[in-house]
LUMPA-780001 format. One record per residue (C-alpha): x, y, z; chain. Coordinates in Angstrom, 1 decimal, decimal comma. Last residue first. Example, Ala and Ser with C-alpha at 12.3 -4.5 7.8 and 13.67 -1.06 7.14 Angstrom:
// residues 2
+--------+--------+--------+------+
!      u !      v !      w ! unit !
+--------+--------+--------+------+
!   13,7 !   -1,1 !    7,1 !    A !
!   12,3 !   -4,5 !    7,8 !    A !
+--------+--------+--------+------+
// end
This chain:
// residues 331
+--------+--------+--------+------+
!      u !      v !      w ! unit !
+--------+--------+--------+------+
!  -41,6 !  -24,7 !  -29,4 !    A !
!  -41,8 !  -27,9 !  -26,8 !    A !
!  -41,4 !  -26,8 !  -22,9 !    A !
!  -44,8 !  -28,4 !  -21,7 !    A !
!  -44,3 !  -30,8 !  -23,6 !    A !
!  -40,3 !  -31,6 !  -22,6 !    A !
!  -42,0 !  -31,3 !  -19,0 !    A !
!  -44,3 !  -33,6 !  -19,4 !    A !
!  -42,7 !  -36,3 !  -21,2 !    A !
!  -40,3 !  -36,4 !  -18,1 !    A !
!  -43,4 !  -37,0 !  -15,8 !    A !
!  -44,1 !  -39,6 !  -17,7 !    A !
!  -40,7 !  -41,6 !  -18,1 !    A !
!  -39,3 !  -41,5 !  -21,3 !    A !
!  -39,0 !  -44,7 !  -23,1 !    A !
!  -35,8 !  -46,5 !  -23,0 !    A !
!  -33,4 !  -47,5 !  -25,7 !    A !
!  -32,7 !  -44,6 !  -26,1 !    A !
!  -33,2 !  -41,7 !  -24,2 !    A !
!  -33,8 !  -38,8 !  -26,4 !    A !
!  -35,7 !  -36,2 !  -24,8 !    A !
!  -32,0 !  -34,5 !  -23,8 !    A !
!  -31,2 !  -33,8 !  -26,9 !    A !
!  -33,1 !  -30,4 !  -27,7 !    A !
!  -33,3 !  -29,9 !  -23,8 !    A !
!  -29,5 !  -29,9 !  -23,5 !    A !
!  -27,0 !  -31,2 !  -21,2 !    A !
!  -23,4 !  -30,8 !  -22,5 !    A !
!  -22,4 !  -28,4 !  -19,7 !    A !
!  -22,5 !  -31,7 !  -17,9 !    A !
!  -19,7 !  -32,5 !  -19,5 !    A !
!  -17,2 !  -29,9 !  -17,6 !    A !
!  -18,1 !  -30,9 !  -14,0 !    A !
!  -17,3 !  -28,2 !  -11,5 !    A !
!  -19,5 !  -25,3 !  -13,8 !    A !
!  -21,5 !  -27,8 !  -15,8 !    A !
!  -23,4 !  -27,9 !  -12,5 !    A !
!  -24,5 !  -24,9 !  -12,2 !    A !
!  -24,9 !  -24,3 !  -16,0 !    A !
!  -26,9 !  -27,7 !  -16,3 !    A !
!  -28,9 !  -26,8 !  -12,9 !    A !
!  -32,1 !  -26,1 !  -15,5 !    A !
!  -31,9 !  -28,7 !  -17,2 !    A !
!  -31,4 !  -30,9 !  -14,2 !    A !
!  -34,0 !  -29,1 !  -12,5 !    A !
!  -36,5 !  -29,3 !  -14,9 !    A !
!  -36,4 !  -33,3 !  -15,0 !    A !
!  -36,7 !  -33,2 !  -11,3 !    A !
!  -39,5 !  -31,5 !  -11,0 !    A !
!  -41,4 !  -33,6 !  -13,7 !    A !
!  -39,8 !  -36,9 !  -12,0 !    A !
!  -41,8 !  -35,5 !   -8,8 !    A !
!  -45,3 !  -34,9 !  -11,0 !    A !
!  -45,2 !  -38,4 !  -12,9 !    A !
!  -43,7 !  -40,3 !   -9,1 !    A !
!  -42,0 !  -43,0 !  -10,0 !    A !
!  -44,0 !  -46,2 !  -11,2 !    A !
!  -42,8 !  -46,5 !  -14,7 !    A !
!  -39,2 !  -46,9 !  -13,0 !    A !
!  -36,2 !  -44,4 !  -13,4 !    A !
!  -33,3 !  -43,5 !  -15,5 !    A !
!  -30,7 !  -40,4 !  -16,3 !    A !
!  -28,5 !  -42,0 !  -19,3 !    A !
!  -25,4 !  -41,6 !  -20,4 !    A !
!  -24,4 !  -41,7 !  -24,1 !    A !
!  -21,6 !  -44,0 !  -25,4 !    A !
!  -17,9 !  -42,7 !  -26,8 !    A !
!  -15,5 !  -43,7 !  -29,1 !    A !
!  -11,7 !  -43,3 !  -29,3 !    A !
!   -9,3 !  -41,6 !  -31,6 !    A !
!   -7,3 !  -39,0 !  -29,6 !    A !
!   -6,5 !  -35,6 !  -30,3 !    A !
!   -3,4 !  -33,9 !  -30,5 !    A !
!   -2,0 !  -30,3 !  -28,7 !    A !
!    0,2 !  -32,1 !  -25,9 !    A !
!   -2,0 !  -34,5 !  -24,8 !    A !
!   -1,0 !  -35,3 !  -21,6 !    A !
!   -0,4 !  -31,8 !  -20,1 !    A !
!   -3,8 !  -30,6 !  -22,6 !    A !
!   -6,1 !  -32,9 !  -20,5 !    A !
!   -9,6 !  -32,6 !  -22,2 !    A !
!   -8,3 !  -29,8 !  -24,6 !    A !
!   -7,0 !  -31,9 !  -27,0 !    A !
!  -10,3 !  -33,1 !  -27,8 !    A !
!  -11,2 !  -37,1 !  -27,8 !    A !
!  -12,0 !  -37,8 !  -31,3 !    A !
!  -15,5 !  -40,0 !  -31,8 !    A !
!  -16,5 !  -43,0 !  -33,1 !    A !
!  -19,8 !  -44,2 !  -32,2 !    A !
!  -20,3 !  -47,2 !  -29,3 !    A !
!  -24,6 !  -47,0 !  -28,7 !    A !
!  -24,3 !  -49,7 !  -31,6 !    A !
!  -22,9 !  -51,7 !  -29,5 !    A !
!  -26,0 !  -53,1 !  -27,6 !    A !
!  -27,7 !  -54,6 !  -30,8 !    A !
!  -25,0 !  -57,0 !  -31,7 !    A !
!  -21,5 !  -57,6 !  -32,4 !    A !
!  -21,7 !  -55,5 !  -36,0 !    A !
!  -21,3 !  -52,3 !  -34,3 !    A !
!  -18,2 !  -53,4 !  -32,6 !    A !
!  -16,2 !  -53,8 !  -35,9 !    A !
!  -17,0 !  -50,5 !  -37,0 !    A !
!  -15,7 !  -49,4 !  -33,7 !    A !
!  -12,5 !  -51,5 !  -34,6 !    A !
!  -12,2 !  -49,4 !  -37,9 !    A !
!  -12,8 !  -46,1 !  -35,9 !    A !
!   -9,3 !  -46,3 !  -34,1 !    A !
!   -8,9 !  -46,8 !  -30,5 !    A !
!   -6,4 !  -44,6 !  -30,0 !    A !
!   -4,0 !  -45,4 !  -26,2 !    A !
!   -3,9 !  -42,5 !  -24,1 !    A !
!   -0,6 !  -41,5 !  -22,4 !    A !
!    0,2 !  -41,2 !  -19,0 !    A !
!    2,3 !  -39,6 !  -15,9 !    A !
!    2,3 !  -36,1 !  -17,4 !    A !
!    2,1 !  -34,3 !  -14,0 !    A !
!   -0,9 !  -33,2 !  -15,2 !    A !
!   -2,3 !  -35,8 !  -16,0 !    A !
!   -2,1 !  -37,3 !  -12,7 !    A !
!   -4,4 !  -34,8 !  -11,5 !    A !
!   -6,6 !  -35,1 !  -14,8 !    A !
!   -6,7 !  -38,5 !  -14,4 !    A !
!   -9,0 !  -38,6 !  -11,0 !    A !
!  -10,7 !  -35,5 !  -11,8 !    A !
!  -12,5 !  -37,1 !  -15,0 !    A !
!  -12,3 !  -34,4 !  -18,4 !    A !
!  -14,2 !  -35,2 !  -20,1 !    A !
!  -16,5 !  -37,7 !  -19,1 !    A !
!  -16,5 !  -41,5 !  -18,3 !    A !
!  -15,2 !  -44,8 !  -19,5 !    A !
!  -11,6 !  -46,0 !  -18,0 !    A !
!   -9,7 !  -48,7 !  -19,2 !    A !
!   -6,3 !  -49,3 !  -17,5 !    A !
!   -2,7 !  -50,4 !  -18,2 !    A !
!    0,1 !  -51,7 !  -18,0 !    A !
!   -0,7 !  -52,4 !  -14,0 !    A !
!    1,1 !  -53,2 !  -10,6 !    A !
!    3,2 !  -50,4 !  -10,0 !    A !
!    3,4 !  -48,4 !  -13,2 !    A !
!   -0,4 !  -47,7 !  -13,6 !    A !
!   -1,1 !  -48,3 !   -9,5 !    A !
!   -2,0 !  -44,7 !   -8,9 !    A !
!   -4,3 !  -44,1 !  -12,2 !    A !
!   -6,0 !  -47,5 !  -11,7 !    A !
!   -7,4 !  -47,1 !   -7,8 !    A !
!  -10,3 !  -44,6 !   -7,8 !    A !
!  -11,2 !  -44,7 !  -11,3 !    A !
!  -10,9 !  -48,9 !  -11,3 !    A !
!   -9,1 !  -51,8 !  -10,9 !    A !
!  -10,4 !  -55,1 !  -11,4 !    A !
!   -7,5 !  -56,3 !  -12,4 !    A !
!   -6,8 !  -58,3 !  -16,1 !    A !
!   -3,6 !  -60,4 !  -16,9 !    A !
!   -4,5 !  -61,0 !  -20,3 !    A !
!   -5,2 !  -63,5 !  -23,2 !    A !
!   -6,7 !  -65,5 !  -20,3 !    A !
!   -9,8 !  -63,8 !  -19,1 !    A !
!  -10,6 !  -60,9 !  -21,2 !    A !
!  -10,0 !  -62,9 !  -24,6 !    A !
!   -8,1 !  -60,4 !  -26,8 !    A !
!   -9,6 !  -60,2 !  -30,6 !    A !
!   -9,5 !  -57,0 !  -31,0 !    A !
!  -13,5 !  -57,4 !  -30,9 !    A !
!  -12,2 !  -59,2 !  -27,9 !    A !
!  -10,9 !  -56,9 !  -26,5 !    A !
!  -13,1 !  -53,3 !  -26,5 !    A !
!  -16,3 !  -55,5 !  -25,7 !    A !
!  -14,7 !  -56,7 !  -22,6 !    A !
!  -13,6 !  -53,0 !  -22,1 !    A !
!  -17,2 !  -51,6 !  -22,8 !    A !
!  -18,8 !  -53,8 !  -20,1 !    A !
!  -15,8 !  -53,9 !  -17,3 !    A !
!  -15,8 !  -49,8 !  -17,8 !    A !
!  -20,3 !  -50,1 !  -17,5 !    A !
!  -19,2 !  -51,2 !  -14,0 !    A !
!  -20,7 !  -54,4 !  -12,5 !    A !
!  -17,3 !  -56,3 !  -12,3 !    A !
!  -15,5 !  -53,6 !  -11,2 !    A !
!  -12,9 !  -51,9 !  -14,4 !    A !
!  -10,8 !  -53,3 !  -16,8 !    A !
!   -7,6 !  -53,3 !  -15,5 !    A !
!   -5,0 !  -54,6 !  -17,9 !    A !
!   -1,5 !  -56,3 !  -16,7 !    A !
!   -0,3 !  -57,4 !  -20,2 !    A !
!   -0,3 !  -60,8 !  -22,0 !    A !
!   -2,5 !  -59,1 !  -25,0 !    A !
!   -2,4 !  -55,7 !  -24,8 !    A !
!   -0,7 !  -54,7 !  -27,9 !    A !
!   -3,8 !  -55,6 !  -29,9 !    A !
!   -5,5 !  -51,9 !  -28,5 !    A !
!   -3,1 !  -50,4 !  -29,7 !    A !
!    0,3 !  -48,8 !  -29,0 !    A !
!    1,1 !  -50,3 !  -26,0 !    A !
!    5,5 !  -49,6 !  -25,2 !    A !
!    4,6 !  -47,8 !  -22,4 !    A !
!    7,1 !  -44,6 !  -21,7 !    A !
!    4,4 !  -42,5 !  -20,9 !    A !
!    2,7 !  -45,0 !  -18,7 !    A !
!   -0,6 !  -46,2 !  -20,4 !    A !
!   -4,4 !  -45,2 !  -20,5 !    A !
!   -7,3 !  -46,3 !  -22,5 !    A !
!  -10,0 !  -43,8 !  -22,1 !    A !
!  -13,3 !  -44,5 !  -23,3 !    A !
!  -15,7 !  -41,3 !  -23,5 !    A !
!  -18,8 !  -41,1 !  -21,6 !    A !
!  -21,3 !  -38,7 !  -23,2 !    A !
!  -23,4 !  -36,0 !  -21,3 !    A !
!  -27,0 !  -36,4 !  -20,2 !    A !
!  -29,9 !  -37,4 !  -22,0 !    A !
!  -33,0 !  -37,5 !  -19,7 !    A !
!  -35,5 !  -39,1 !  -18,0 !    A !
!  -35,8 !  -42,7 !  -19,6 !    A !
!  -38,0 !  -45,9 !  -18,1 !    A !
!  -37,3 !  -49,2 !  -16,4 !    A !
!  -40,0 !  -51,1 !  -15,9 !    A !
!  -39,7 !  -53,9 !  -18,7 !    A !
!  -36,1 !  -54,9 !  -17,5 !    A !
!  -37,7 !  -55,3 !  -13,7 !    A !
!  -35,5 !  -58,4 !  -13,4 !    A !
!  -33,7 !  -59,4 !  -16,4 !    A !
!  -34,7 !  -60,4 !  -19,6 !    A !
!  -30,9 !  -60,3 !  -21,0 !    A !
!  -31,4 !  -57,9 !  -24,0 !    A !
!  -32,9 !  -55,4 !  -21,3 !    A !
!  -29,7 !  -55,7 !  -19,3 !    A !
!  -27,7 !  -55,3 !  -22,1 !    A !
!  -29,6 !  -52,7 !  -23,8 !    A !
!  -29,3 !  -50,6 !  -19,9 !    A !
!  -25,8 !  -51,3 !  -20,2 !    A !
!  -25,5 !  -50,1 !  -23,8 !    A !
!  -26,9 !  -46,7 !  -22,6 !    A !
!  -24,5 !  -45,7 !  -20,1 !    A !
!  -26,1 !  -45,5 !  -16,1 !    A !
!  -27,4 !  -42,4 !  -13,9 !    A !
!  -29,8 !  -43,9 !  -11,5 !    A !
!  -32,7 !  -42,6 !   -9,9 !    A !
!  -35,3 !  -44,7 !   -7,5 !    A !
!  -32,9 !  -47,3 !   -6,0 !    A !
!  -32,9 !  -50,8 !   -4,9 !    A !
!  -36,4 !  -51,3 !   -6,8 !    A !
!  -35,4 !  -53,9 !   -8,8 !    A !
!  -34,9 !  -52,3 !  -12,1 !    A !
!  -33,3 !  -49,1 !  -10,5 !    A !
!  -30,8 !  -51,1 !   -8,7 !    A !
!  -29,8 !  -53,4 !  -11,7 !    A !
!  -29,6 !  -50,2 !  -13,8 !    A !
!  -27,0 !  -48,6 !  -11,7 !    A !
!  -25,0 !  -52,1 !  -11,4 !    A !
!  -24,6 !  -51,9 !  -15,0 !    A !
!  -23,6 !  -48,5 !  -14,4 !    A !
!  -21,2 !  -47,9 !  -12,3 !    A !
!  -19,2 !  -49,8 !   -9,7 !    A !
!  -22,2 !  -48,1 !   -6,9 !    A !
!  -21,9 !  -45,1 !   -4,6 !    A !
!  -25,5 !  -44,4 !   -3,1 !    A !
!  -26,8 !  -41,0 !   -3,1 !    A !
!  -30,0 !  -40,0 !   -0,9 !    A !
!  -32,0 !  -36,9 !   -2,2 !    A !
!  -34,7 !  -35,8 !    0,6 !    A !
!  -37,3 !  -33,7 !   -0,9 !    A !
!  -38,9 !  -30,9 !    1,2 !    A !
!  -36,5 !  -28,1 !   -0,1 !    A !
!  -37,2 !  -29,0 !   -3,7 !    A !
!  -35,8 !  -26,4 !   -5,7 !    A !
!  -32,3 !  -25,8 !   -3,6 !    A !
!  -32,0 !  -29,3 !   -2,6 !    A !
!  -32,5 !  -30,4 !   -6,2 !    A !
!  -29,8 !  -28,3 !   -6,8 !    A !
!  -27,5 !  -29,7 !   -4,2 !    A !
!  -28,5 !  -33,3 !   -4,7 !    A !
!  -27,4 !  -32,5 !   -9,0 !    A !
!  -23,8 !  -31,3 !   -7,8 !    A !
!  -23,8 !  -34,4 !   -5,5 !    A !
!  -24,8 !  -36,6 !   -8,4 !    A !
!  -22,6 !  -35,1 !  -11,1 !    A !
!  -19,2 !  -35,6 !   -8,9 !    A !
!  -20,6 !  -39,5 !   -8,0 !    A !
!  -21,5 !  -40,1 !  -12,1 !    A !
!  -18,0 !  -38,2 !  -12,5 !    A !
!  -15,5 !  -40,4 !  -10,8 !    A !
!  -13,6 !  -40,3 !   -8,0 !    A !
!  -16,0 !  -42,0 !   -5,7 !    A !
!  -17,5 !  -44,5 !   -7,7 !    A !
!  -21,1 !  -44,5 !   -9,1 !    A !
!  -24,2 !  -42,8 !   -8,4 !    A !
!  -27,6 !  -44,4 !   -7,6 !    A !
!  -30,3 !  -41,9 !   -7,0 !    A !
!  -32,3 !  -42,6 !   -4,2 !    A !
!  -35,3 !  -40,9 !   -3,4 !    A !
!  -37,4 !  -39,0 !    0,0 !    A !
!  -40,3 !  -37,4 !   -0,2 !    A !
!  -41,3 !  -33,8 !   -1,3 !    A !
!  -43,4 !  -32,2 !   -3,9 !    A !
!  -42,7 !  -28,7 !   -5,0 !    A !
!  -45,5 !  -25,9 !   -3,6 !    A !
!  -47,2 !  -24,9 !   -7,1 !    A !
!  -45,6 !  -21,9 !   -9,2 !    A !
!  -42,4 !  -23,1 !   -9,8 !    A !
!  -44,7 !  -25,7 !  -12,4 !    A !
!  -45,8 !  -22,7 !  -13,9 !    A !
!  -42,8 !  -20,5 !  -14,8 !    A !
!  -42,6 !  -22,7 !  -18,7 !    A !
!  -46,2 !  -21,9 !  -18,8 !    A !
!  -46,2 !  -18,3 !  -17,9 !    A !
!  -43,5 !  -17,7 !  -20,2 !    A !
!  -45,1 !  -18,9 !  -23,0 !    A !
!  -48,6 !  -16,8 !  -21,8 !    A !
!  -46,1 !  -13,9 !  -21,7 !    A !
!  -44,8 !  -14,3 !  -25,4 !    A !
!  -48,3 !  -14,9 !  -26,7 !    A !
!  -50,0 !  -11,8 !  -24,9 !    A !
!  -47,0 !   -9,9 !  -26,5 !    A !
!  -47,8 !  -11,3 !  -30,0 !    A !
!  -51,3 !  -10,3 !  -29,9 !    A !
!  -50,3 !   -6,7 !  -28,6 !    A !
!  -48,2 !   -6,1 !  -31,2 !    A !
!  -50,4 !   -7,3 !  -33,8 !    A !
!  -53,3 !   -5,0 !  -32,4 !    A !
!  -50,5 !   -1,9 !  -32,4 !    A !
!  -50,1 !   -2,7 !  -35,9 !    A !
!  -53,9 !   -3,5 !  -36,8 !    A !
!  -54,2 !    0,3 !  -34,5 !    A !
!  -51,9 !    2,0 !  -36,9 !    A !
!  -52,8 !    0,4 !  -39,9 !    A !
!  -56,3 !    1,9 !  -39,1 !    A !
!  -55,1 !    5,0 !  -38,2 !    A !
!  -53,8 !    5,0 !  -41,8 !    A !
!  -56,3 !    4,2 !  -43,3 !    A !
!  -58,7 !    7,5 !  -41,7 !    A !
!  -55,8 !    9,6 !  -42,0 !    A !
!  -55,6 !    9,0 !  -45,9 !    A !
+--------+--------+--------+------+
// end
């Protein structure tokens, strides 16, 4: 009896053994690349404008890269958003670029410059479409634009994108069924009242340049209802990145009083070119999963960045040296 059971013993302790050697050879491999001396350089990463959250995320994401990658050299460029964003990167005007996924369709649908180049690093957060009116704005809907003062974003913004899309599914012609400005984050919320009805705004929850005037309850958020999102899907292949969401109460609780909004949102994108750097867009890719707390910390939707969803960058293949990493970090 002492006999077997010193040998249960030792196929235990032999077990045990087995799966601690296991457990440290997976965390060997996901230390590893911290391991080798980082690679250096210098890259542009393409942000957006100054008071919104692509600009917010990409100085919170040049800090951490700082931090990992002492040698490498992270220069951000403020941009209308993202159908600018993908323009850059597809020509070679900027290495990085955070940009919505139904710009990069469109600009792939279109045949444009360096369309087949461009290449996916990571999921990021979701952009949410804000419609916003005074308090005491008699807009309802979507419809009840027509012949009012409507800015719909920069001309190469992914806001001018979704809000073109936004009207005329309503069936609002952008150009002469309103008075539209090219307004955007950084100008829209102070001239709402004084110049404007209204203004579209795409970006995450919540975006420092409406919380402030949120709270002060200067605006209200117009629904846009999951009927006209239907409608969207069936315009072509670059709305159905649009899904129908609820925006929470929580993202500016002065505004909205307790009650959700209907509205939809699009998925943002982290993009490159085939011909970055595999091992440099490895480090990177780590660091922006593994800055998400850091960062999620000053912008709330970045705490939304997750390796699980992350890998998924449709409509763009992932870059290399982003497969890499989600390999090399694969259950």
């Amino acid at each position: 009896m002492s006999n077997a059971l010193s040998r249960i013993g030792r196929r235990r302790a032999l077990r045990g053994a087995t799966a601690g050697f296991v457990a440290l050879g997976l965390l060997l491999w996901w230390l590893a690349p911290w391991s080798e001396e980082p690679p250096g350089g210098t890259i542009t990463l393409s942000t957006g404008t100054r008071a919104g959250v692509y600009q917010k995320y990409g100085e919170l994401l040049r800090s951490a890269l700082g931090k990992h990658m002492p040698d490498l050299e992270v220069r951000l460029t403020t941009s209308d958003g993202s159908q600018e964003n993908v323009r850059r990167v597809a020509t070679g005007q900027a290495d990085f670029a955070i940009a919505a996924a139904d710009a990069v369709e469109t600009y792939k649908l279109a045949g444009r410059p360096g369309a087949d180049r461009l290449r996916g690093v990571a999921r990021l957060y979701d952009d949410y479409v804000q419609l916003v009116v005074a308090p005491d704005s008699g807009i309802r809907s979507v419809a009840d634009l027509r012949g009012k003062r409507v800015a719909i974003g920069p001309p190469k913004s992914g806001v001018r994108l979704i809000a073109n899309q936004v009207l005329e599914t309503a069936g609002i012609d952008p150009e002469t069924d309103i008075r539209p400005s090219s307004d955007g984050i950084d100008t829209g919320p102070d001239r709402l009242g004084h110049g404007l009805d209204a203004f579209f705004w795409s970006g995450g929850l919540p975006t420092d340049g409406l919380k402030r005037l949120a709270e002060k309850s200067a605006l209200r958020f117009v629904p846009i209802d999951a009927g006209l999102v239907a409608e969207l899907h069936e315009r072509g292949s670059a709305t159905r990145y649009y899904r129908a969401t609820n925006m929470p109460e929580s993202a500016y609780p002065d505004s909205q009083l307790g009650s959700t909004v209907p509205t939809m949102a699009v998925s943002n994108l982290l993009i490159t070119r085939a011909d970055a750097d595999p091992r440099l867009t490895e480090w990177l890719t780590r660091i922006v999963l593994k800055s998400r707390d850091g960062i999620g910390a000053h912008v709330h939707s970045a705490q939304l960045v997750d390796v699980r969803t992350a890998i998924y960058t449709d409509p763009l293949r992932l870059h290399e040296g982003a497969r890499r990493y989600y390999r090399s970090v694969k259950p």
